[in-house]
C-alpha positions as a Markdown table, in Angstrom:
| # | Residue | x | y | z |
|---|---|---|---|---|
| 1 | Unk | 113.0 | 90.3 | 82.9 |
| 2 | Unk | 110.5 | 89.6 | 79.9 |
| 3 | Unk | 107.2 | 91.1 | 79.9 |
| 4 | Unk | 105.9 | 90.1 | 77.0 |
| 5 | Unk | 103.2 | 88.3 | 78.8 |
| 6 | Unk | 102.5 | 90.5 | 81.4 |
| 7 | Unk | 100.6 | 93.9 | 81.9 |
| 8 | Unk | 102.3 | 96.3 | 83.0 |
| 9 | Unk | 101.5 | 99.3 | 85.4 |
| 10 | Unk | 103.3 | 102.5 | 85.5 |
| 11 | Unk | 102.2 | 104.5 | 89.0 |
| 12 | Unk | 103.4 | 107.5 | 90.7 |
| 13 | Unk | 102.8 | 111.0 | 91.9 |
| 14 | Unk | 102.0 | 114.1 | 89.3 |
| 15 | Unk | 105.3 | 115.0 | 87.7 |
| 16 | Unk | 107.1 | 111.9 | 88.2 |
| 17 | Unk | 107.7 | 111.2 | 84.6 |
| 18 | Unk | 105.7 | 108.7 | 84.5 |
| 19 | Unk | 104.6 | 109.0 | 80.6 |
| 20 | Unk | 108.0 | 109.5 | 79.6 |
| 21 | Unk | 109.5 | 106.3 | 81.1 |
| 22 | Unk | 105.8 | 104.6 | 79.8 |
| 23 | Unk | 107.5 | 105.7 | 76.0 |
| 24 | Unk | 110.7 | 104.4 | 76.5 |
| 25 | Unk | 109.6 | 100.9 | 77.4 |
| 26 | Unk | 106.9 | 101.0 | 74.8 |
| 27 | Unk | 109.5 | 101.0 | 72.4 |
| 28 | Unk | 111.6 | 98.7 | 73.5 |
| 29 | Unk | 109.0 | 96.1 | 74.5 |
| 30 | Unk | 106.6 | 96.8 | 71.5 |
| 31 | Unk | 103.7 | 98.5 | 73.9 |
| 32 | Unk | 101.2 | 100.2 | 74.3 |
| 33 | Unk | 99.9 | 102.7 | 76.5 |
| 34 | Unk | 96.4 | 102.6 | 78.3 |
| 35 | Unk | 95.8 | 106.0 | 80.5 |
| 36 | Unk | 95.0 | 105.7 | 84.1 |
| 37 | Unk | 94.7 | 109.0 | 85.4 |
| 38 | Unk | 90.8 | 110.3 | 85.7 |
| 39 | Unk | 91.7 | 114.0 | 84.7 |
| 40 | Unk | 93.6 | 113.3 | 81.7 |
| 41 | Unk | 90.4 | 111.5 | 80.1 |
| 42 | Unk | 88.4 | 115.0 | 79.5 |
| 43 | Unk | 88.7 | 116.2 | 75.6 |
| 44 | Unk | 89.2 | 119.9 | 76.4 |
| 45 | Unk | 92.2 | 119.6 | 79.1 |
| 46 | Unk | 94.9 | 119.0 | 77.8 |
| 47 | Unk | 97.2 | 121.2 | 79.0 |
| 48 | Unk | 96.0 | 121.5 | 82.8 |
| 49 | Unk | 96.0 | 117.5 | 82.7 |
| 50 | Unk | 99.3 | 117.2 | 81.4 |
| 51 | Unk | 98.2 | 115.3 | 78.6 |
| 52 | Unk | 100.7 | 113.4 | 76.5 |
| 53 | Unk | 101.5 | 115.6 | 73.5 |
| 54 | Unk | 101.2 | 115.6 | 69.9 |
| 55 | Unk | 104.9 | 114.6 | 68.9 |
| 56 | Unk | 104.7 | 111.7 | 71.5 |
| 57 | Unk | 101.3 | 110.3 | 70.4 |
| 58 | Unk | 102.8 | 110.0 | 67.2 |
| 59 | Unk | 105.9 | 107.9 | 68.8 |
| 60 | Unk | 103.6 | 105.4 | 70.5 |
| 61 | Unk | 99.8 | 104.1 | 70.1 |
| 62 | Unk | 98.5 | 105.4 | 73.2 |
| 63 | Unk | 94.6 | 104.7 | 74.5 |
| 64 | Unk | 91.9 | 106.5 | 76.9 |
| 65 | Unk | 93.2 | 110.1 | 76.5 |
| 66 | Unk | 91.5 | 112.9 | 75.5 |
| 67 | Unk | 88.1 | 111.3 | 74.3 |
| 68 | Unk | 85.5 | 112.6 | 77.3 |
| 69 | Unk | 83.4 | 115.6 | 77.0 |
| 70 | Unk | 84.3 | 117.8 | 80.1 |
| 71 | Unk | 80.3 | 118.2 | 80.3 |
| 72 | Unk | 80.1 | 114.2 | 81.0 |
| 73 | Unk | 80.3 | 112.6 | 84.4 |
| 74 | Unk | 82.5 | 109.4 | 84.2 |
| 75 | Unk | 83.3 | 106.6 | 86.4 |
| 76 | Unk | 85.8 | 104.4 | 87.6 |
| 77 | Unk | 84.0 | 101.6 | 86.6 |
| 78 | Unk | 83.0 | 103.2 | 83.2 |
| 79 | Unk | 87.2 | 103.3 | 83.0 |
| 80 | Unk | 87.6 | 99.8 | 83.8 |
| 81 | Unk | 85.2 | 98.4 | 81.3 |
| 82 | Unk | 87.0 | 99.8 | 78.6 |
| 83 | Unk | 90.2 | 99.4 | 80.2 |
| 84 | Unk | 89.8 | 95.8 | 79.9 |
| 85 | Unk | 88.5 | 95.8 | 76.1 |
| 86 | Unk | 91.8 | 97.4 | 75.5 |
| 87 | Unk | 93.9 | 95.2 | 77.0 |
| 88 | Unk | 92.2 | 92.4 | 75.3 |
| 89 | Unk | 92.8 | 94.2 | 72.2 |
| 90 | Unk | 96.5 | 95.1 | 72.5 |
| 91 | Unk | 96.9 | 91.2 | 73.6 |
| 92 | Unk | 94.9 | 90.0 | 70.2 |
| 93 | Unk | 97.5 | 92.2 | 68.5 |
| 94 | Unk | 100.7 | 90.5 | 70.1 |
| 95 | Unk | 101.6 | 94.0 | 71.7 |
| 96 | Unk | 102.2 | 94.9 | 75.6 |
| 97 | Unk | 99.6 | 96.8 | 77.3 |
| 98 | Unk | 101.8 | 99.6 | 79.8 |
| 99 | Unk | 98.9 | 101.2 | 82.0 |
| 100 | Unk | 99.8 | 104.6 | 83.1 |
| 101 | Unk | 98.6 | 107.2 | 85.6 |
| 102 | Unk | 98.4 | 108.5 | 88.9 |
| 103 | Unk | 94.8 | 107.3 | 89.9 |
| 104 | Unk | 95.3 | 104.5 | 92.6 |
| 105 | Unk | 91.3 | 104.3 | 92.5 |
| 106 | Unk | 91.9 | 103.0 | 88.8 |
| 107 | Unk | 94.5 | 100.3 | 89.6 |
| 108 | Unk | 92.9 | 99.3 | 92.2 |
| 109 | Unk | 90.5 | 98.3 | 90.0 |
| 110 | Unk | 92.2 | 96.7 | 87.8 |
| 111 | Unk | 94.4 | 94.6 | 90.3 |
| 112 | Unk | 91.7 | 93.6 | 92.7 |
| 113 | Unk | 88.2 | 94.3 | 90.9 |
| 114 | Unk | 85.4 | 96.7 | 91.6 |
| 115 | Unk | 83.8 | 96.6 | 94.2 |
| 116 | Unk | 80.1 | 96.9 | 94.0 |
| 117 | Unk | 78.8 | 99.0 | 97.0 |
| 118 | Unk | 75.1 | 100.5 | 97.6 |
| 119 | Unk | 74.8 | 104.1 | 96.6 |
| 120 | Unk | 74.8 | 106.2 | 100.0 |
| 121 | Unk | 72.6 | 108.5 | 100.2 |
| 122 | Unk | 74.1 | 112.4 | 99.8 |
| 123 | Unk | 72.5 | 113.4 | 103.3 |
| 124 | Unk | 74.0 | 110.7 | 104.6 |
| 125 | Unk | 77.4 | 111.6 | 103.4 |
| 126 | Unk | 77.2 | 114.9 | 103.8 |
| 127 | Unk | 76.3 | 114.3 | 107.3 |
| 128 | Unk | 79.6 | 112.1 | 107.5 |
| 129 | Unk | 81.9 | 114.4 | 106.1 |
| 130 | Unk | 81.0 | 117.7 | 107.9 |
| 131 | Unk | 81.1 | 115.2 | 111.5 |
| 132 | Unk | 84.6 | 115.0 | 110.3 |
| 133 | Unk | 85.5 | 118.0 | 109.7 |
| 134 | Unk | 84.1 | 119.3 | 113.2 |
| 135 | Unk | 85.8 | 116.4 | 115.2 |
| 136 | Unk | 88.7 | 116.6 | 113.1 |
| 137 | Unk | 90.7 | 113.1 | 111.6 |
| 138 | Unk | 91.9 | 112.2 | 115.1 |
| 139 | Unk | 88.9 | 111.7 | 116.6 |
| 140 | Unk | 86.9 | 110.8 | 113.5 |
| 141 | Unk | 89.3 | 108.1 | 112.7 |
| 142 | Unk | 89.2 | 106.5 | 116.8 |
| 143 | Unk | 85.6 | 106.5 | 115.6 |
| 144 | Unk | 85.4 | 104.5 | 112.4 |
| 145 | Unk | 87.9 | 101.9 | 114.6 |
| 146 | Unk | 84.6 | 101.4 | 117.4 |
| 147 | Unk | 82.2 | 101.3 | 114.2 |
| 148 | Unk | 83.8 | 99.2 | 111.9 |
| 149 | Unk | 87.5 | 97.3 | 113.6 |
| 150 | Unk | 88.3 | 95.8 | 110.9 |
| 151 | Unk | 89.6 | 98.8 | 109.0 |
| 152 | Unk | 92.5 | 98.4 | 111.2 |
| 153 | Unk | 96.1 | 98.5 | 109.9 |
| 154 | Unk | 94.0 | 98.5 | 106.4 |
| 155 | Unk | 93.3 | 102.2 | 106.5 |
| 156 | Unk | 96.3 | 104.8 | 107.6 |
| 157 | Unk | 95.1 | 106.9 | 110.3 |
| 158 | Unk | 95.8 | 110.5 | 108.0 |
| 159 | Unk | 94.2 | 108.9 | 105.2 |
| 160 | Unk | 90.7 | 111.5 | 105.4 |
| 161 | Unk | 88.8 | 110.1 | 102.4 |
| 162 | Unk | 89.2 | 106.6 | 102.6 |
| 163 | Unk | 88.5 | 107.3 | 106.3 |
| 164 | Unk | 85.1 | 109.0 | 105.3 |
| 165 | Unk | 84.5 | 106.2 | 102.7 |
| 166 | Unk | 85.2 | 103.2 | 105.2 |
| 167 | Unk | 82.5 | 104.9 | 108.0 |
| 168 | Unk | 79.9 | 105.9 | 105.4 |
| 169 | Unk | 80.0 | 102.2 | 104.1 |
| 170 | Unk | 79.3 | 100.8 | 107.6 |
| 171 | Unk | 76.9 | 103.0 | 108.8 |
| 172 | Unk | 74.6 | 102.8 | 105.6 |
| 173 | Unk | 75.1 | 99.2 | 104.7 |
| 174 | Unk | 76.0 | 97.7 | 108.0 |
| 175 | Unk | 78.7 | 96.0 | 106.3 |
| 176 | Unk | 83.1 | 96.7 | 106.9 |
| 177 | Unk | 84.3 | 98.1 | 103.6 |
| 178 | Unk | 87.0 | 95.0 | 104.3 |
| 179 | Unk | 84.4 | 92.4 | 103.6 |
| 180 | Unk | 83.0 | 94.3 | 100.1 |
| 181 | Unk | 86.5 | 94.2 | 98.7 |
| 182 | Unk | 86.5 | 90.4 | 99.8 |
| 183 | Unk | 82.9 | 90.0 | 97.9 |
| 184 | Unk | 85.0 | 91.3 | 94.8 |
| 185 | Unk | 85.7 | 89.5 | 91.3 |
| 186 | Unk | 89.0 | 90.0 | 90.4 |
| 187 | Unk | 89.7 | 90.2 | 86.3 |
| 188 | Unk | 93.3 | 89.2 | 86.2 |
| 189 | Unk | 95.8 | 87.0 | 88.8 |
| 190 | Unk | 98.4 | 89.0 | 90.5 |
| 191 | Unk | 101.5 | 87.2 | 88.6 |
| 192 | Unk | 99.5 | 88.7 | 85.0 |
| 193 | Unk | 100.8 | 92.1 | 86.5 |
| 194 | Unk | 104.2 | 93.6 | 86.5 |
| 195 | Unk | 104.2 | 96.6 | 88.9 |
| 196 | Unk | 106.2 | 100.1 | 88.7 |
| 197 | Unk | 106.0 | 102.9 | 91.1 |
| 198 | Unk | 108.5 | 106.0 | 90.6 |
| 199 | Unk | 108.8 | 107.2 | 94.3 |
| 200 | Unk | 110.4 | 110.5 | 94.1 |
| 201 | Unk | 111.8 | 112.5 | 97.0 |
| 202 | Unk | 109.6 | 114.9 | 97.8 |
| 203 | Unk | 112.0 | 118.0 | 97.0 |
| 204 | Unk | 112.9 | 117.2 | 94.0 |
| 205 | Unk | 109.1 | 116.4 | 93.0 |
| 206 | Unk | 108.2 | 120.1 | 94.2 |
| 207 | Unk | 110.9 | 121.3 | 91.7 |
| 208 | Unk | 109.3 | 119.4 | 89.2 |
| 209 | Unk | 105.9 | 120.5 | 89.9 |
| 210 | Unk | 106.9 | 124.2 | 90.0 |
| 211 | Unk | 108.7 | 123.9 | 86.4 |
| 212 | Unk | 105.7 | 122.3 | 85.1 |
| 213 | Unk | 102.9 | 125.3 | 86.5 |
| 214 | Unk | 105.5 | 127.5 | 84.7 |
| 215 | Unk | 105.2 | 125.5 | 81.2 |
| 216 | Unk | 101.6 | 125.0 | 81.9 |
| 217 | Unk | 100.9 | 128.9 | 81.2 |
| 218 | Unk | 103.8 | 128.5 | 78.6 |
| 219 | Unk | 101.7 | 126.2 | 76.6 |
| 220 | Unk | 98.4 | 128.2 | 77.0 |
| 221 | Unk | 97.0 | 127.0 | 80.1 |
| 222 | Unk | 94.9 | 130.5 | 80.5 |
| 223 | Unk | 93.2 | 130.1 | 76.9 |
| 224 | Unk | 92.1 | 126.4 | 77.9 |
| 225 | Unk | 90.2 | 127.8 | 81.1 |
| 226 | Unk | 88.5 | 130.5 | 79.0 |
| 227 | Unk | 87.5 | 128.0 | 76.6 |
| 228 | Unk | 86.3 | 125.4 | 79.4 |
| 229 | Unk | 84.5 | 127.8 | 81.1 |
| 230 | Unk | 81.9 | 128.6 | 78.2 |
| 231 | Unk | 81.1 | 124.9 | 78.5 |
| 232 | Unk | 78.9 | 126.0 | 81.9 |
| 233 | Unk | 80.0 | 122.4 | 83.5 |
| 234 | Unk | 78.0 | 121.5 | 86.6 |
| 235 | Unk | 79.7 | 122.2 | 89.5 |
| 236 | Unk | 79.6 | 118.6 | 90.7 |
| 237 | Unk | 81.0 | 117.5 | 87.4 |
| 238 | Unk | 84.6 | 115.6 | 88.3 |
| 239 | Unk | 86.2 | 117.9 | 85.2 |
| 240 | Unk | 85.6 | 121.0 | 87.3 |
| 241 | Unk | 88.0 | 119.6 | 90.0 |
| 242 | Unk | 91.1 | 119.6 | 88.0 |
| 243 | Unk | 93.3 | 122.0 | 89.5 |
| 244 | Unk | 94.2 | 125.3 | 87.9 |
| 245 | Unk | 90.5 | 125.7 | 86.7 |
| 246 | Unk | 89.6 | 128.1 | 89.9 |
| 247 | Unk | 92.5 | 129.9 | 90.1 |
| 248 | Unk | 93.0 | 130.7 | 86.9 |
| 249 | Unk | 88.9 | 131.7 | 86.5 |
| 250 | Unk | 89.8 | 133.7 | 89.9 |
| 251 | Unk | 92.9 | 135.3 | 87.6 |
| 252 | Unk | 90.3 | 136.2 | 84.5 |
| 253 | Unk | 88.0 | 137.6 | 87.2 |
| 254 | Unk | 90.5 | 139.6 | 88.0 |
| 255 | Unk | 89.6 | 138.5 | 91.7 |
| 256 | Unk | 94.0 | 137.4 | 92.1 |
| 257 | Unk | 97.4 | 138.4 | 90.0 |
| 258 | Unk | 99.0 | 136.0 | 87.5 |
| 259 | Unk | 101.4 | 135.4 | 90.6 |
| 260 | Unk | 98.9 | 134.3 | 92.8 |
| 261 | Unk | 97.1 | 132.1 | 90.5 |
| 262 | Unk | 100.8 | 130.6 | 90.0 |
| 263 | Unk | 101.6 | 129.5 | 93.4 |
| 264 | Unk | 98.1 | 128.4 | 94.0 |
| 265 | Unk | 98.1 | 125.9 | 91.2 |
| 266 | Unk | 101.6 | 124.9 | 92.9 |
| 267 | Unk | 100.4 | 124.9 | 95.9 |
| 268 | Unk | 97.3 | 122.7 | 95.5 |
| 269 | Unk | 99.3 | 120.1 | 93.0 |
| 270 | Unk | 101.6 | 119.4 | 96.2 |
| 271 | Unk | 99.1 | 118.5 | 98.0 |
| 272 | Unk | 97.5 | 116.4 | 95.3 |
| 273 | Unk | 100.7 | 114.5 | 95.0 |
| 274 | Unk | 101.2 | 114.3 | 98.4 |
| 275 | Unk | 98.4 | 112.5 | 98.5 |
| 276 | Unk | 99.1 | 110.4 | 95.8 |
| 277 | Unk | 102.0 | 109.6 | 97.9 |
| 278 | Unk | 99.9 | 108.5 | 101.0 |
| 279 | Unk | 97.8 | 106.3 | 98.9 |
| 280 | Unk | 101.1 | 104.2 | 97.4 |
| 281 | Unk | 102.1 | 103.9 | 100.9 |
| 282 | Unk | 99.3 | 102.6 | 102.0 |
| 283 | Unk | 97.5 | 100.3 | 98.7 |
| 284 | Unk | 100.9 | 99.3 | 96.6 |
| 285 | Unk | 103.3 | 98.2 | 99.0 |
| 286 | Unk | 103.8 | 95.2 | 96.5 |
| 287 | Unk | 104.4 | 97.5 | 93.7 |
| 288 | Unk | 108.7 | 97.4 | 93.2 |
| 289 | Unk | 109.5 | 101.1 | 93.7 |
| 290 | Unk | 111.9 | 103.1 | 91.3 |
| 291 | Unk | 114.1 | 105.5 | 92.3 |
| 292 | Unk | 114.1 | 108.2 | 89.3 |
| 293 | Unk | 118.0 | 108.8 | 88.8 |
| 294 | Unk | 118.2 | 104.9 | 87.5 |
| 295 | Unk | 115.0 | 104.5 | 85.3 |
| 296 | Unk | 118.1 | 104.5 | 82.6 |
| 297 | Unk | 119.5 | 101.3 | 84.7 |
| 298 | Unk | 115.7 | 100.0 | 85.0 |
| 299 | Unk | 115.2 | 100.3 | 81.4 |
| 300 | Unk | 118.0 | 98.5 | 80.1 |
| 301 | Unk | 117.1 | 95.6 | 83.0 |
| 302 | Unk | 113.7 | 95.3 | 81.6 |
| 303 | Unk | 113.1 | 93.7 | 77.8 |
């Protein structure tokens, strides 16, 4: 297949190898590679965010990574706008633009525009989210279907955030969360986009995501905590949710052994790509899925 002309987007969970196979085909397509994961934007994370490394910026041009101040809030929509300078950019210059990540709020963006919703209020959402928690998804979700039926078959039933983001939207703005995305400019058609998710079975991704906690304190994943945390970042700041900040903090607190930090980190990453997972179920079921074992056999299909 030739891709010269299109964009192409690289998805899947954390530790899928996504960056690695985004190399590859940069080099064989003459690409470039545009980030699309929100953690891996911040300047002082680059070992919890699994950042691309040195040796393999120096193999390809690669764009978005590393440039945010971990004191600085920053938005999809900030993303997007210079997302799409890029791309013009890497177009002008007769090169490929390979967008990579594991934030499906970013390609959602891209593919199908942002949508411009009203700022709820935070009593209103806070008001939301702990009704959740104390009826618990089940109940919560038969809920949003009487308050807004439309979100039906749109929104999976375990799905708690989008859940929580679909009721808030109704409640405050009177209007389905369906008929804001339909309100939405889109900045590219769908044929413009070549899609690629790596679907992984889940064992072999928790494999994968053990082996890379263990390199992460390999690589100096406790110094980069220490450092971060002289910043003093808000607490609401989006940096201060990338995971292995409070365990390891807990760890120099001496408040839990190395070991425990460890399986925390672990622990919580699973549950992060398990996510991940739920969302690609759910918003890319056009994206053509990869099985990892034959990325060798995709590559050499792809030119």
């Amino acid at each position: 297949m030739d891709l010269k002309s299109k964009i192409i987007l690289i998805a899947g969970p954390t530790a899928s190898g996504k960056s690695n196979f985004a190399i590859k085909l940069a080099k064989k397509i003459k690409g470039e590679i545009i980030n699309a994961d929100s953690m891996q934007v911040y300047k002082q994370l680059q070992i919890l965010t699994a950042r691309p490394k040195k040796k393999d910026l120096k193999k390809i041009k690669h764009h978005l990574y590393g440039f945010c101040d971990v004191k600085k809030k920053y938005s999809t929509g900030q993303w997007l706008k210079l997302l799409l300078m890029k791309i013009k950019d890497i177009r002008k210059r007769k090169k490929v633009p390979i967008v990579v990540g594991g934030t499906g709020l970013y390609f959602k963006a891209l593919t199908d525009g942002l949508v411009k919703i009203p700022n709820v209020p935070t009593n209103v959402r806070n008001k939301i989210r702990l009704m959740q928690k104390k009826m618990g998804q089940k109940n919560f979700y038969n809920k949003l279907l009487k308050l807004d039926p439309l979100i039906k078959n749109k929104i999976e039933k375990n799905d708690v955030q989008r859940s929580i983001r679909a009721y808030e939207i109704k409640y405050h703005t009177k209007i389905s969360i369906i008929k804001w995305f339909e309100k939405t400019k889109k900045y590219f058609s769908s044929d413009e986009f070549f899609k690629l998710y790596i679907d992984y079975p889940r064992e072999d991704l928790i494999n994968r995501i053990n082996l890379r906690v263990e390199d992460m304190f390999i690589d100096g994943a406790i110094g980069e905590v220490g450092r971060f945390n002289k910043f003093k970042v808000k607490r609401e700041n989006s940096s201060n949710k990338v995971i292995g900040i409070k365990e390891i903090t807990n760890f120099l607190n001496k408040q839990t052994t190395l070991d425990q930090a460890k399986d925390l980190i672990a622990i919580k990453t699973r549950q992060y790509a398990k996510r991940q997972v739920t969302w690609a179920r759910g918003q890319m079921q056009s994206w053509q899925k990869i099985n990892p074992k034959n990325l060798s056999l995709t590559l050499k299909k792809l030119k």
